[in-house]
Biopython code that builds the backbone (N, CA, C, O; Angstrom):
import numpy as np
from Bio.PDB.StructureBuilder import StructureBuilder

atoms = [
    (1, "UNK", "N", (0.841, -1.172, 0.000)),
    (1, "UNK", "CA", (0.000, 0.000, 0.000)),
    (1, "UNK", "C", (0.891, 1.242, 0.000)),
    (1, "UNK", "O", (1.722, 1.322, 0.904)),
    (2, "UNK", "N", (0.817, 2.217, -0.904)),
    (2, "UNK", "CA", (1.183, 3.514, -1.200)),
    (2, "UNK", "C", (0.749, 4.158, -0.088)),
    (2, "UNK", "O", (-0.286, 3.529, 0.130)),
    (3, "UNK", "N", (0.826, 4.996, 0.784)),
    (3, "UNK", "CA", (0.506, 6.396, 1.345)),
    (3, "UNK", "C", (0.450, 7.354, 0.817)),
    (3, "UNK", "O", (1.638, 7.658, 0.706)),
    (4, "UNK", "N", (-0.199, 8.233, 0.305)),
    (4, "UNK", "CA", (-0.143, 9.944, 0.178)),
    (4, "UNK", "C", (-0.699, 11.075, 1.218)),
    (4, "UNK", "O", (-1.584, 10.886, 2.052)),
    (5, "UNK", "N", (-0.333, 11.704, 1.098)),
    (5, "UNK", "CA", (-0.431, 12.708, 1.875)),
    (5, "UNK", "C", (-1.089, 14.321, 1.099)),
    (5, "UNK", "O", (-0.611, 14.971, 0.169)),
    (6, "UNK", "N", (-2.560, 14.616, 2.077)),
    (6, "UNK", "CA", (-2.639, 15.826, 1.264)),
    (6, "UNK", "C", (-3.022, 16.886, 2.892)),
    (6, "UNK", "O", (-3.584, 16.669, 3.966)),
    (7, "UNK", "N", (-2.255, 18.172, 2.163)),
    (7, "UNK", "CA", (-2.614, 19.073, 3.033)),
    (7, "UNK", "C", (-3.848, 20.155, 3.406)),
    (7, "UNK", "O", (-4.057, 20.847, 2.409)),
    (8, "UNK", "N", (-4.611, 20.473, 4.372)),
    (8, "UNK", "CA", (-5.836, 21.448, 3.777)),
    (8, "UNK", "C", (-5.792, 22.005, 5.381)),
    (8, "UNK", "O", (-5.500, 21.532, 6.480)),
    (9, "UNK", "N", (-6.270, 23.322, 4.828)),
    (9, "UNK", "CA", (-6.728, 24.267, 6.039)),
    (9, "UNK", "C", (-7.854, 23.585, 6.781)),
    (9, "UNK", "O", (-8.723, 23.513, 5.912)),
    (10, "UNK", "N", (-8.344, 23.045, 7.871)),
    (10, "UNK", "CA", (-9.091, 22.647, 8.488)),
    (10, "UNK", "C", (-10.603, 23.082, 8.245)),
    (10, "UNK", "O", (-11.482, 22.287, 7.911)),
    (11, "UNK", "N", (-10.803, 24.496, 8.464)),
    (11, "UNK", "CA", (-11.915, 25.013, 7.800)),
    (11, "UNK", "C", (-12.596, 24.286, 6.326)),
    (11, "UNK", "O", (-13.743, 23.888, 6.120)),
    (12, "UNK", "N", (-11.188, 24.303, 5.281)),
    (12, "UNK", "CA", (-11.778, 23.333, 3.900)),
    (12, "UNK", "C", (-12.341, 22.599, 4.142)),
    (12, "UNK", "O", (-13.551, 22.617, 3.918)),
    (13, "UNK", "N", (-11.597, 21.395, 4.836)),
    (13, "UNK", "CA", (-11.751, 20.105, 5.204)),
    (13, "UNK", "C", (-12.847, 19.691, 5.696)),
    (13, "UNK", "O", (-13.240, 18.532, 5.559)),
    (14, "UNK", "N", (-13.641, 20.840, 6.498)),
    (14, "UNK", "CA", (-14.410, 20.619, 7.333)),
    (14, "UNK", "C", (-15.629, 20.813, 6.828)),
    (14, "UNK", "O", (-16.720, 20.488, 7.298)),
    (15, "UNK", "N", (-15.268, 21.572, 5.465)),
    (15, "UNK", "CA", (-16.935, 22.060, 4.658)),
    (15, "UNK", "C", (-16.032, 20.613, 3.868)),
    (15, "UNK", "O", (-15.661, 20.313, 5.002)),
    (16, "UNK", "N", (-15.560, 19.810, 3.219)),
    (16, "UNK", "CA", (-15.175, 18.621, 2.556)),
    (16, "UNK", "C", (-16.767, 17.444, 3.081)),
    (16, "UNK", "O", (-17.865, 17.086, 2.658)),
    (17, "UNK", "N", (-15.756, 17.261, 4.360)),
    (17, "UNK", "CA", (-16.473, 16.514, 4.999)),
    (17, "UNK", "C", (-18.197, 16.528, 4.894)),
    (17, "UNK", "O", (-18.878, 15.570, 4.530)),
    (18, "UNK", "N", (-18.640, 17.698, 5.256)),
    (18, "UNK", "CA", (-19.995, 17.661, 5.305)),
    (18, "UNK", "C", (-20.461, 17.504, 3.561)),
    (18, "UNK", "O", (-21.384, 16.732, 3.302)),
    (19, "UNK", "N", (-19.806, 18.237, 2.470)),
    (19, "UNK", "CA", (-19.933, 17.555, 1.326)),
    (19, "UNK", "C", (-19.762, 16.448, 0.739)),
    (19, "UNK", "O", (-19.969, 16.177, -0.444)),
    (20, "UNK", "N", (-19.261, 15.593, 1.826)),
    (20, "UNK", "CA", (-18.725, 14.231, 1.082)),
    (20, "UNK", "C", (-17.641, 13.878, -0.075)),
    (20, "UNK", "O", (-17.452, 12.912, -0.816)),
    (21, "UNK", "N", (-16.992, 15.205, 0.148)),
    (21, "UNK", "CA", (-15.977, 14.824, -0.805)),
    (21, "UNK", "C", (-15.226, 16.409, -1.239)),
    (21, "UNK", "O", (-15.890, 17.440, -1.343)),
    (22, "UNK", "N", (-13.603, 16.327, -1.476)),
    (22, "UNK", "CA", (-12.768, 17.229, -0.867)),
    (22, "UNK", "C", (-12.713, 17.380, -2.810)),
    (22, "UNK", "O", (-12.294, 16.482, -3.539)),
    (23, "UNK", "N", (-13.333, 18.949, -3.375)),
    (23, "UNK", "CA", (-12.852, 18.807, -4.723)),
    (23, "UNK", "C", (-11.516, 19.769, -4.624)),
    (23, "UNK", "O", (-11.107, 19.925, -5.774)),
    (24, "UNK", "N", (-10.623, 20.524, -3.611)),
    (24, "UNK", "CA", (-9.523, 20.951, -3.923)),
    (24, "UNK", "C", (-9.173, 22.396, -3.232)),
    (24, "UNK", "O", (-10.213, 23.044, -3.346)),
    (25, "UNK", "N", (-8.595, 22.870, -2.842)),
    (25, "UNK", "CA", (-8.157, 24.115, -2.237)),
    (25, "UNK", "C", (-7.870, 24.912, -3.173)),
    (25, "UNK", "O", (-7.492, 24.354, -4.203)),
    (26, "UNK", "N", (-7.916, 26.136, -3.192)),
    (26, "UNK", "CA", (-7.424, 26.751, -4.318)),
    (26, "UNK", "C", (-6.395, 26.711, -5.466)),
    (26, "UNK", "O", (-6.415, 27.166, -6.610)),
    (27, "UNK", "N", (-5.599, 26.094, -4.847)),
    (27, "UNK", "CA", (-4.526, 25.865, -5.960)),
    (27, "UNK", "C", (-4.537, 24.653, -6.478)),
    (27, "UNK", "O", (-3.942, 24.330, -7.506)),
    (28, "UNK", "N", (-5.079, 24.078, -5.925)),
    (28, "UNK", "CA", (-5.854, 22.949, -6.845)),
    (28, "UNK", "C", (-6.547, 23.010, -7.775)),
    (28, "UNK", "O", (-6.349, 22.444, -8.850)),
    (29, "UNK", "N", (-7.876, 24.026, -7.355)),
    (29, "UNK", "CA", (-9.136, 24.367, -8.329)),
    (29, "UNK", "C", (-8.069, 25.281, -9.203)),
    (29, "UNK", "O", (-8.828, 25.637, -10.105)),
    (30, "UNK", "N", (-6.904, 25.836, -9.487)),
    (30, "UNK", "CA", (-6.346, 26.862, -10.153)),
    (30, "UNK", "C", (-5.750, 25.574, -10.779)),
    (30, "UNK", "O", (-6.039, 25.547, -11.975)),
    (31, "UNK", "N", (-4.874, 24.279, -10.318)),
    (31, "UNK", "CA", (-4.241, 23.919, -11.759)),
    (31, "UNK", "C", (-4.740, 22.443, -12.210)),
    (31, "UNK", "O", (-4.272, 21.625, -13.002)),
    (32, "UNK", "N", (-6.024, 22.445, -11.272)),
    (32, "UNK", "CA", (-6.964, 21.143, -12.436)),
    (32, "UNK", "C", (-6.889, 20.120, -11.804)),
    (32, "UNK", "O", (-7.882, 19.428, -12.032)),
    (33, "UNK", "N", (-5.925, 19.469, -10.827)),
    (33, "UNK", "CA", (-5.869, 18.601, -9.868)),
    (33, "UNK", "C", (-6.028, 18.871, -8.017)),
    (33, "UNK", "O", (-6.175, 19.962, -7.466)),
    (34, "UNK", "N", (-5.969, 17.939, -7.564)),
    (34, "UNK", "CA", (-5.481, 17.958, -6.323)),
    (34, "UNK", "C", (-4.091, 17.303, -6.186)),
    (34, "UNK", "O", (-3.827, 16.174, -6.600)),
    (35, "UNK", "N", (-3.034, 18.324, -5.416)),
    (35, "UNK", "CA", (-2.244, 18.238, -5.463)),
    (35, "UNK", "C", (-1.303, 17.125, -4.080)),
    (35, "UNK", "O", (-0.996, 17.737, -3.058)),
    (36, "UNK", "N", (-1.044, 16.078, -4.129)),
    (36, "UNK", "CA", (-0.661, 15.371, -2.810)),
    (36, "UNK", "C", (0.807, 15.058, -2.627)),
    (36, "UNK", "O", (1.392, 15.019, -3.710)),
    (37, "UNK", "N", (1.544, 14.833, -1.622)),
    (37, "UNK", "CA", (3.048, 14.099, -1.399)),
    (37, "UNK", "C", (3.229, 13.327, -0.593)),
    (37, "UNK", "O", (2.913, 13.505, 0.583)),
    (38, "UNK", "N", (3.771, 12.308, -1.034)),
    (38, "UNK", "CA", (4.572, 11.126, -0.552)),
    (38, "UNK", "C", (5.171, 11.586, 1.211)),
    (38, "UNK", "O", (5.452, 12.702, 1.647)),
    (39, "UNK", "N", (5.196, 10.570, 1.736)),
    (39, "UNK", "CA", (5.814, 10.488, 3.179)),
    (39, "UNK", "C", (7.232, 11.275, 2.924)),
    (39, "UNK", "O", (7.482, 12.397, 3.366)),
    (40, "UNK", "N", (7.988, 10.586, 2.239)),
    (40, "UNK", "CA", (9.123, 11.496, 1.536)),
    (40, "UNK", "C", (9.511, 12.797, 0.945)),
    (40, "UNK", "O", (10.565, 13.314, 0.575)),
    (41, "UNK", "N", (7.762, 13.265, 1.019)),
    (41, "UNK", "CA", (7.744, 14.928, 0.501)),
    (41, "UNK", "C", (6.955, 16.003, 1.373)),
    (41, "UNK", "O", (7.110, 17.220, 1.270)),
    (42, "UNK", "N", (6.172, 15.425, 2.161)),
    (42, "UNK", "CA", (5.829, 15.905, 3.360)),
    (42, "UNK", "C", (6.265, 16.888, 3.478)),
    (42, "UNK", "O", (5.682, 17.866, 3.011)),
    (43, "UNK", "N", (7.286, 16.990, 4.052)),
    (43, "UNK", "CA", (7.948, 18.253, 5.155)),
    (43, "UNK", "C", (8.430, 18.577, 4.742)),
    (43, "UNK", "O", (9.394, 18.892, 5.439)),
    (44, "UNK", "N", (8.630, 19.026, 3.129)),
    (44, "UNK", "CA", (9.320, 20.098, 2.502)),
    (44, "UNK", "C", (8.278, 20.821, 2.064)),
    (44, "UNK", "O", (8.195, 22.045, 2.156)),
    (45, "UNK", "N", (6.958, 19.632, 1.281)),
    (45, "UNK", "CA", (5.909, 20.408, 1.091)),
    (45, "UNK", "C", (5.487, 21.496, 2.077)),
    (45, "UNK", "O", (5.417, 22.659, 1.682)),
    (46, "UNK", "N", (5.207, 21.182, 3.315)),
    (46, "UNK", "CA", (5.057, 21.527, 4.504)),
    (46, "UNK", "C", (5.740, 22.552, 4.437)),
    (46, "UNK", "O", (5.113, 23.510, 3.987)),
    (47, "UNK", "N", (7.099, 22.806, 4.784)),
    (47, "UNK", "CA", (8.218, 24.169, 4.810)),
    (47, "UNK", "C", (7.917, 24.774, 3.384)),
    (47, "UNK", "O", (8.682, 25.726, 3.232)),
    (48, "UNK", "N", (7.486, 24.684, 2.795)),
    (48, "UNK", "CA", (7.660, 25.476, 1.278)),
    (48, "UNK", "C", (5.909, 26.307, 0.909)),
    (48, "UNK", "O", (5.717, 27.468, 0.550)),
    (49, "UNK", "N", (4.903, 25.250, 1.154)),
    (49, "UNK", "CA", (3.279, 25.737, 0.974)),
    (49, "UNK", "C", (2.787, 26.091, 1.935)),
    (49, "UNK", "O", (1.803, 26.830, 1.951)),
    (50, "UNK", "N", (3.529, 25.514, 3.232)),
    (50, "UNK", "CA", (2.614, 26.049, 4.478)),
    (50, "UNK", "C", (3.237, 26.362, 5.602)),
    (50, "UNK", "O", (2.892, 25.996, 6.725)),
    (51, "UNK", "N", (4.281, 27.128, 5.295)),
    (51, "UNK", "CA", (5.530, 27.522, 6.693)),
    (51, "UNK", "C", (4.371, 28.406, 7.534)),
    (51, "UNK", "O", (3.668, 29.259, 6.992)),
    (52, "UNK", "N", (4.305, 28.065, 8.881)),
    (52, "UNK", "CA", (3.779, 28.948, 9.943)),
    (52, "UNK", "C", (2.178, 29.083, 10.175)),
    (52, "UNK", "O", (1.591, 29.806, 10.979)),
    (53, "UNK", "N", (1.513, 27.934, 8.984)),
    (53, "UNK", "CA", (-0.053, 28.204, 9.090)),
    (53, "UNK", "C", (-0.327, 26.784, 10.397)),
    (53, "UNK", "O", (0.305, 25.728, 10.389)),
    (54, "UNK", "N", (-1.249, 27.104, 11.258)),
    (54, "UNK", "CA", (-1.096, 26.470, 12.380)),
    (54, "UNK", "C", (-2.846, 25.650, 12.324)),
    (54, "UNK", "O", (-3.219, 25.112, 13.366)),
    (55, "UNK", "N", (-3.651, 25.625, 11.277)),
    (55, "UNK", "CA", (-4.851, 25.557, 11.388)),
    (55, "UNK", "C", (-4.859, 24.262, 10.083)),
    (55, "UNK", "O", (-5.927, 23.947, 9.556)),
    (56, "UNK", "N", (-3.558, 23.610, 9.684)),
    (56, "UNK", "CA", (-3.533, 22.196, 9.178)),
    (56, "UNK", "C", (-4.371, 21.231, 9.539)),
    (56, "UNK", "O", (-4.750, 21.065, 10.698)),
    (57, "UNK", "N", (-4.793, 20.368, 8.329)),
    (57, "UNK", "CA", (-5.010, 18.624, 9.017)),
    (57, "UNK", "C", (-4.229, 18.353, 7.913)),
    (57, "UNK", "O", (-3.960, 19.176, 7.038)),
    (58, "UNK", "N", (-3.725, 16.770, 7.958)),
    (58, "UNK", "CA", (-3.127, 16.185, 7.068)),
    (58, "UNK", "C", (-3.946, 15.000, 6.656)),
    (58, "UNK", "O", (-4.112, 14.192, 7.570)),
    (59, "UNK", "N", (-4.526, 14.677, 5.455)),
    (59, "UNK", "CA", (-5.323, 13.492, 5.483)),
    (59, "UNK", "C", (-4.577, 12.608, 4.632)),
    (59, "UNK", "O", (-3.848, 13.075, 3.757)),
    (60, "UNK", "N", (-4.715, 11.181, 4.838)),
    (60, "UNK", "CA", (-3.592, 9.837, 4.450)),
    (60, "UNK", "C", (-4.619, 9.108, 3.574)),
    (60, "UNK", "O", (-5.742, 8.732, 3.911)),
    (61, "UNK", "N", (-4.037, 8.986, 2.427)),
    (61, "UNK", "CA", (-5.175, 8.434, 1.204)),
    (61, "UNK", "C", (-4.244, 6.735, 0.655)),
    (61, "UNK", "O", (-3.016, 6.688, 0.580)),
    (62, "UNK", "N", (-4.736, 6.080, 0.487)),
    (62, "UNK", "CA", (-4.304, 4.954, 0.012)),
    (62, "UNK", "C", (-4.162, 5.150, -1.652)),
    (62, "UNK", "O", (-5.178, 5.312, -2.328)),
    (63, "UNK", "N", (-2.926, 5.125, -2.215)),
    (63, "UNK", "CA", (-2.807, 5.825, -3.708)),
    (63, "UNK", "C", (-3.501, 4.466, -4.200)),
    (63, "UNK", "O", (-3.893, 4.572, -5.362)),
    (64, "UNK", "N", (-3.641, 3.774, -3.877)),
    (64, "UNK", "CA", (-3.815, 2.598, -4.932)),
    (64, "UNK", "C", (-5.714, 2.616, -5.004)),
    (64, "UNK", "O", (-6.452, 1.820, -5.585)),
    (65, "UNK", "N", (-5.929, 3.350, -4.508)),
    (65, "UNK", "CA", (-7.773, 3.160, -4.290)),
    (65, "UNK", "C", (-7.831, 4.509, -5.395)),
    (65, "UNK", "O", (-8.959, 4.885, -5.714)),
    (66, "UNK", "N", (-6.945, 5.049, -5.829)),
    (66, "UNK", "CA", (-8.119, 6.407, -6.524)),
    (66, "UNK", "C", (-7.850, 5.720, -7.726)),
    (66, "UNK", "O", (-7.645, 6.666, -8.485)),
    (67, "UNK", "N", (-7.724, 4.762, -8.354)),
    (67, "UNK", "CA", (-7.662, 4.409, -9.853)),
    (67, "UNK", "C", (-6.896, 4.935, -10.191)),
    (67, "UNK", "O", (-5.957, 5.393, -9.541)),
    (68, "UNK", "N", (-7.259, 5.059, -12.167)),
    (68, "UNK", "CA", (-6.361, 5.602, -13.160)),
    (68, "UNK", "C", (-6.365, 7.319, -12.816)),
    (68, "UNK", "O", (-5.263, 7.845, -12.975)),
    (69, "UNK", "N", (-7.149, 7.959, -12.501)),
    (69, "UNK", "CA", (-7.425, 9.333, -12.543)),
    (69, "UNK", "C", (-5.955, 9.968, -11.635)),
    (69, "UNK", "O", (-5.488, 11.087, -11.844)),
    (70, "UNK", "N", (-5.462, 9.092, -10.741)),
    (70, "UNK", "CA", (-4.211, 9.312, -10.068)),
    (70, "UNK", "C", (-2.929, 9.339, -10.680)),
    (70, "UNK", "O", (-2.474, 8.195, -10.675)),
    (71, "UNK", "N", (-1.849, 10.467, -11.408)),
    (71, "UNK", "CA", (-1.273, 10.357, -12.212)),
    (71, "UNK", "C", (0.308, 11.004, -11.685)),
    (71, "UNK", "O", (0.613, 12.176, -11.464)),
    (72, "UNK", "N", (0.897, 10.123, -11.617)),
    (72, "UNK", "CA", (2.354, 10.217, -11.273)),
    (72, "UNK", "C", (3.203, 11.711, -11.929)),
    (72, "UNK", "O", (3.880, 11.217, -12.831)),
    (73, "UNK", "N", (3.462, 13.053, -11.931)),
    (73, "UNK", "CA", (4.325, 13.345, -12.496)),
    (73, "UNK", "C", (5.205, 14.448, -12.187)),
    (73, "UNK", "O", (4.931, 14.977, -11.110)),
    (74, "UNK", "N", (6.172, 14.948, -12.804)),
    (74, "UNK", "CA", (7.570, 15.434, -12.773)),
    (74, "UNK", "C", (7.378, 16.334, -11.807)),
    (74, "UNK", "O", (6.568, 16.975, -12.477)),
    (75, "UNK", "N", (7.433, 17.000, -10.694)),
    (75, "UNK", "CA", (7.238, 18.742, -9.938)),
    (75, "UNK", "C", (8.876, 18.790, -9.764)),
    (75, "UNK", "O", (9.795, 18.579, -10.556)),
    (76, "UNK", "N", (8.835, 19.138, -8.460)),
    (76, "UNK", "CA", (9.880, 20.141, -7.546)),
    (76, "UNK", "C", (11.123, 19.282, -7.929)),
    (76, "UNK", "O", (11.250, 18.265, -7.248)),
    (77, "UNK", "N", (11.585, 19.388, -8.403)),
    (77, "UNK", "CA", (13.306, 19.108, -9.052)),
    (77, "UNK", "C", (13.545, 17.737, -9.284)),
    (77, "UNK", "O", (14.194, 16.849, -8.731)),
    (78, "UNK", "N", (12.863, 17.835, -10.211)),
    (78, "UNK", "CA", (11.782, 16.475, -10.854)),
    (78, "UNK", "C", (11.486, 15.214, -10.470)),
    (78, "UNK", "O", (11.405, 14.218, -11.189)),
    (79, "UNK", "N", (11.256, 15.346, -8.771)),
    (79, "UNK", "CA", (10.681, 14.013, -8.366)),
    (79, "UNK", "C", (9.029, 13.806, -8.753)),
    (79, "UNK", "O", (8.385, 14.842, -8.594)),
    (80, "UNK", "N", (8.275, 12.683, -9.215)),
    (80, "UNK", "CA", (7.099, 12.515, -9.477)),
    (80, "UNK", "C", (6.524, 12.704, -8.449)),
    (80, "UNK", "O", (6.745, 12.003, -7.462)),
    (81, "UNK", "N", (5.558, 13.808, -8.451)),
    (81, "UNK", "CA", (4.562, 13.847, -7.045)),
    (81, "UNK", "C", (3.417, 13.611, -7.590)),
    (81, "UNK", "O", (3.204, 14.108, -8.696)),
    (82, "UNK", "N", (2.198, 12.637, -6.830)),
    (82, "UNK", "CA", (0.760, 12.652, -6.879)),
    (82, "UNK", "C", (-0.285, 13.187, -7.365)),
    (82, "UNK", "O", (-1.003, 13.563, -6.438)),
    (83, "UNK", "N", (-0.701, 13.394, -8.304)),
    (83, "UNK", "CA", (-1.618, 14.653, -8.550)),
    (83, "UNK", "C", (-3.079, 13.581, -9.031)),
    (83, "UNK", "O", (-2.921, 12.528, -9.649)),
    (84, "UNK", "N", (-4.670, 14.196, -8.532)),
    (84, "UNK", "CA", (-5.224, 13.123, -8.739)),
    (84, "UNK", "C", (-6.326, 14.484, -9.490)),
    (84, "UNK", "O", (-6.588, 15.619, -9.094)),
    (85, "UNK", "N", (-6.687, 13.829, -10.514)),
    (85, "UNK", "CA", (-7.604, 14.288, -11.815)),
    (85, "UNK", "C", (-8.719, 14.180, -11.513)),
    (85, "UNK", "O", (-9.470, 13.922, -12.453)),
    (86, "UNK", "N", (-9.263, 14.295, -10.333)),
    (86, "UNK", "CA", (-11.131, 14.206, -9.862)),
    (86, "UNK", "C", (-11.332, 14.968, -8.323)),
    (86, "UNK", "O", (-10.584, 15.640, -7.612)),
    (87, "UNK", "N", (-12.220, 14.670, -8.250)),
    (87, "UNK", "CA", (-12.539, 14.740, -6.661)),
    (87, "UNK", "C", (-12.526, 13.795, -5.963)),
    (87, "UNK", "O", (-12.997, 12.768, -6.452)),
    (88, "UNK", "N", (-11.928, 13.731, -4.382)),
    (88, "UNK", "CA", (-11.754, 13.130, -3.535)),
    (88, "UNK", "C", (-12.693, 12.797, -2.558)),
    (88, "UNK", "O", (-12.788, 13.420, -1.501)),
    (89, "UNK", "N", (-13.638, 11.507, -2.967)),
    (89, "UNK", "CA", (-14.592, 10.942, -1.692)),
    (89, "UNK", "C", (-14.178, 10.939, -0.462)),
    (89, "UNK", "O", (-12.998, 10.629, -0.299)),
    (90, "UNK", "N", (-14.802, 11.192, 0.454)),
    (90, "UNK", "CA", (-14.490, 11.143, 1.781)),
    (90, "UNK", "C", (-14.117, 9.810, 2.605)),
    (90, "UNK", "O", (-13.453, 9.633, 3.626)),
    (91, "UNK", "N", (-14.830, 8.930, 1.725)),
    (91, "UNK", "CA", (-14.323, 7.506, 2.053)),
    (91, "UNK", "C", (-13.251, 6.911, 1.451)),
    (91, "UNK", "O", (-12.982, 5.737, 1.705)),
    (92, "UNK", "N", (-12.645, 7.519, 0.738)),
    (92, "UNK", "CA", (-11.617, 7.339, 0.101)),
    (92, "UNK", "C", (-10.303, 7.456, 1.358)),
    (92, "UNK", "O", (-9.302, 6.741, 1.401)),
    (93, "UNK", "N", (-10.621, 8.431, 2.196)),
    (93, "UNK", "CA", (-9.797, 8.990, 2.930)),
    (93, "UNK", "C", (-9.520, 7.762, 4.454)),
    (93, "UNK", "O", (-10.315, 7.505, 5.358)),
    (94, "UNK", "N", (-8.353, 7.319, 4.270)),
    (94, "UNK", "CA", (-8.006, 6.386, 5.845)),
    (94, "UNK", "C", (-7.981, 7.039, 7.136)),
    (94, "UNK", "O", (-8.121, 6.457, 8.212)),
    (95, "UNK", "N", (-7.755, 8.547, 6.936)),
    (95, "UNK", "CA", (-7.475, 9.704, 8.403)),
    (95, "UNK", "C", (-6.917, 10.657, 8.401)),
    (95, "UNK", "O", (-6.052, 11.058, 7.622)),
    (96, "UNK", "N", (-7.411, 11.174, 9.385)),
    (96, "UNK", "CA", (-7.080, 12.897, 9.447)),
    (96, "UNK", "C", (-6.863, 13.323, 10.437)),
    (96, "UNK", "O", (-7.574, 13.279, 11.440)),
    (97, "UNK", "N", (-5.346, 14.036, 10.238)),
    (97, "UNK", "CA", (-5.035, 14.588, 11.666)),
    (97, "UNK", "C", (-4.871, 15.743, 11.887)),
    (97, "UNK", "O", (-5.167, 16.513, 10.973)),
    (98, "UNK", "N", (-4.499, 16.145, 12.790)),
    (98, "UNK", "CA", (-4.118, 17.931, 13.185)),
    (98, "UNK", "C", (-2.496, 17.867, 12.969)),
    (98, "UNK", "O", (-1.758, 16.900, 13.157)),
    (99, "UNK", "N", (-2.085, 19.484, 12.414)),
    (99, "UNK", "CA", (-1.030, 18.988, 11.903)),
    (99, "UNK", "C", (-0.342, 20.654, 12.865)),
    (99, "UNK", "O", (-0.059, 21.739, 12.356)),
    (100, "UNK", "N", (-0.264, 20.220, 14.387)),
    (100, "UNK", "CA", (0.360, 21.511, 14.711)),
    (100, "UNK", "C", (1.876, 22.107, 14.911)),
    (100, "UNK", "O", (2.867, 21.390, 15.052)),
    (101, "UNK", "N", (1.886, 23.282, 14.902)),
    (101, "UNK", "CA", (3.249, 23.704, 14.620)),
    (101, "UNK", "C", (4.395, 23.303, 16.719)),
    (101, "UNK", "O", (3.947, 23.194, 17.860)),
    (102, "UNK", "N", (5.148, 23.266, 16.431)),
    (102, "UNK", "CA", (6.333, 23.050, 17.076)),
    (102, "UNK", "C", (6.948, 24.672, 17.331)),
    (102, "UNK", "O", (7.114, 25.670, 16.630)),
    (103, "UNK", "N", (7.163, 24.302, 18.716)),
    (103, "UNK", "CA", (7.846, 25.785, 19.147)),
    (103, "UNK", "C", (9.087, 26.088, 17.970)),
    (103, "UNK", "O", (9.614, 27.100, 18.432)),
    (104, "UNK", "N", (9.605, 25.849, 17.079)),
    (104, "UNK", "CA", (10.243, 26.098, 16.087)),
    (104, "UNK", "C", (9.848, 26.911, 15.236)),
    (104, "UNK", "O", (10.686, 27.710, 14.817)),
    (105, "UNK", "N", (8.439, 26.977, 14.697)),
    (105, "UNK", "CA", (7.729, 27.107, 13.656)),
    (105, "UNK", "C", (7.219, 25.928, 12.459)),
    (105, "UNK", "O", (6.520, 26.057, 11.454)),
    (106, "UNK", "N", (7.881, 24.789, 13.038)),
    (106, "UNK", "CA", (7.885, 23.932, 11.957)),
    (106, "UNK", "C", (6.585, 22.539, 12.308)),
    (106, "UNK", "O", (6.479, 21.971, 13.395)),
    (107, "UNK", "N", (5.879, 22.305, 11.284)),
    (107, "UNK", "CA", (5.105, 21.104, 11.483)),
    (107, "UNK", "C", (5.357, 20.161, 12.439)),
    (107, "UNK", "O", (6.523, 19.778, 12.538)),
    (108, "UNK", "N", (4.397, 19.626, 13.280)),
    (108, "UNK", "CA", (4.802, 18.998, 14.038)),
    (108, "UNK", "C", (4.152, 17.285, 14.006)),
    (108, "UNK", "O", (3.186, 16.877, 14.651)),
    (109, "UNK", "N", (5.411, 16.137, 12.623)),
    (109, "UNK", "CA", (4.875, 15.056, 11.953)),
    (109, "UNK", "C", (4.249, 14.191, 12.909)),
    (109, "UNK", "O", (3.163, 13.661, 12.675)),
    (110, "UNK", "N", (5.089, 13.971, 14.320)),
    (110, "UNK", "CA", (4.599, 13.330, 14.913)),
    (110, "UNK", "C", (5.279, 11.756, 14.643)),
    (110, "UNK", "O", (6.425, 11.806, 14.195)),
    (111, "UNK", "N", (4.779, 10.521, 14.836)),
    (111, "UNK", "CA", (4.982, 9.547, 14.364)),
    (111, "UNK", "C", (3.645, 9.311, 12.845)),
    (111, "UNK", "O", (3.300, 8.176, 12.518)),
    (112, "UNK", "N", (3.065, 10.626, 12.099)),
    (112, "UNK", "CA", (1.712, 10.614, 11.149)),
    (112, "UNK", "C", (2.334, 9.934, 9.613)),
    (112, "UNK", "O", (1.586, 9.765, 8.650)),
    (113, "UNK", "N", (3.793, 9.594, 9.586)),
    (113, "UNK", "CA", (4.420, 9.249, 8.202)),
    (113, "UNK", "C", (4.863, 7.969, 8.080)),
    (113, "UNK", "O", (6.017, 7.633, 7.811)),
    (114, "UNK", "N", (3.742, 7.116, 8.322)),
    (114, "UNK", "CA", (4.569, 5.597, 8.031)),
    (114, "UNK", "C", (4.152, 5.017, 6.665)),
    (114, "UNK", "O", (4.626, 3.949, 6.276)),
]
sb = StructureBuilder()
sb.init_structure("model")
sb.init_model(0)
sb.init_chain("A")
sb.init_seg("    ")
for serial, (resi, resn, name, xyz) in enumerate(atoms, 1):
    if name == "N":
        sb.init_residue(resn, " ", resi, " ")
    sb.init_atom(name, np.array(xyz, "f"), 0.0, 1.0, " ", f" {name:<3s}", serial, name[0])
structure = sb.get_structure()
């Protein structure tokens, strides 16, 4: 089983939920997908899209359940990151956590990346 990882302001998430299904945060709805990362991309994603926002959840999707619409390709210094071509059922989703910051400023993973 794959893990992915997607990030959303809690507020989104929370109108997601009662819709039954997460179609994308803005920069999503801006480039046509929802955008997700690997356990391995996490916490750069994290330091780079969301340095200092303290009102995170992180939700853990099983890549192998969204089908073909889930499409592998090139981003940030060309590792293939996740990008999935639909909307995201809510049952699709394995869990969701709070993703709070660390007296550092920095995300606080927790043991949430296995």
């Amino acid at each position: 089983m794959t893990r992915i990882y997607k990030f959303a302001p809690k507020a989104l998430w929370d109108e997601a939920v009662a819709r039954g299904e997460f179609t994308g945060a803005p920069v999503d709805l801006a480039d046509g997908y929802i955008h997700f990362s690997t356990a391995e991309q996490t916490r750069e994603t994290a330091a780079k899209h969301f340095a200092g926002q303290s009102d995170l959840v992180l939700a853990v999707i099983e890549a192998e359940r969204l089908g073909d619409k889930l499409k592998w390709e090139p981003s940030r210094g060309g590792a293939l990151f996740p990008h999935l071509y639909r909307t995201l059922a809510m049952d699709e989703v394995l869990s969701v956590c709070a993703l709070p910051l660390k007296e550092d400023g920095q995300h606080d993973f927790g043991d949430l990346l296995v």
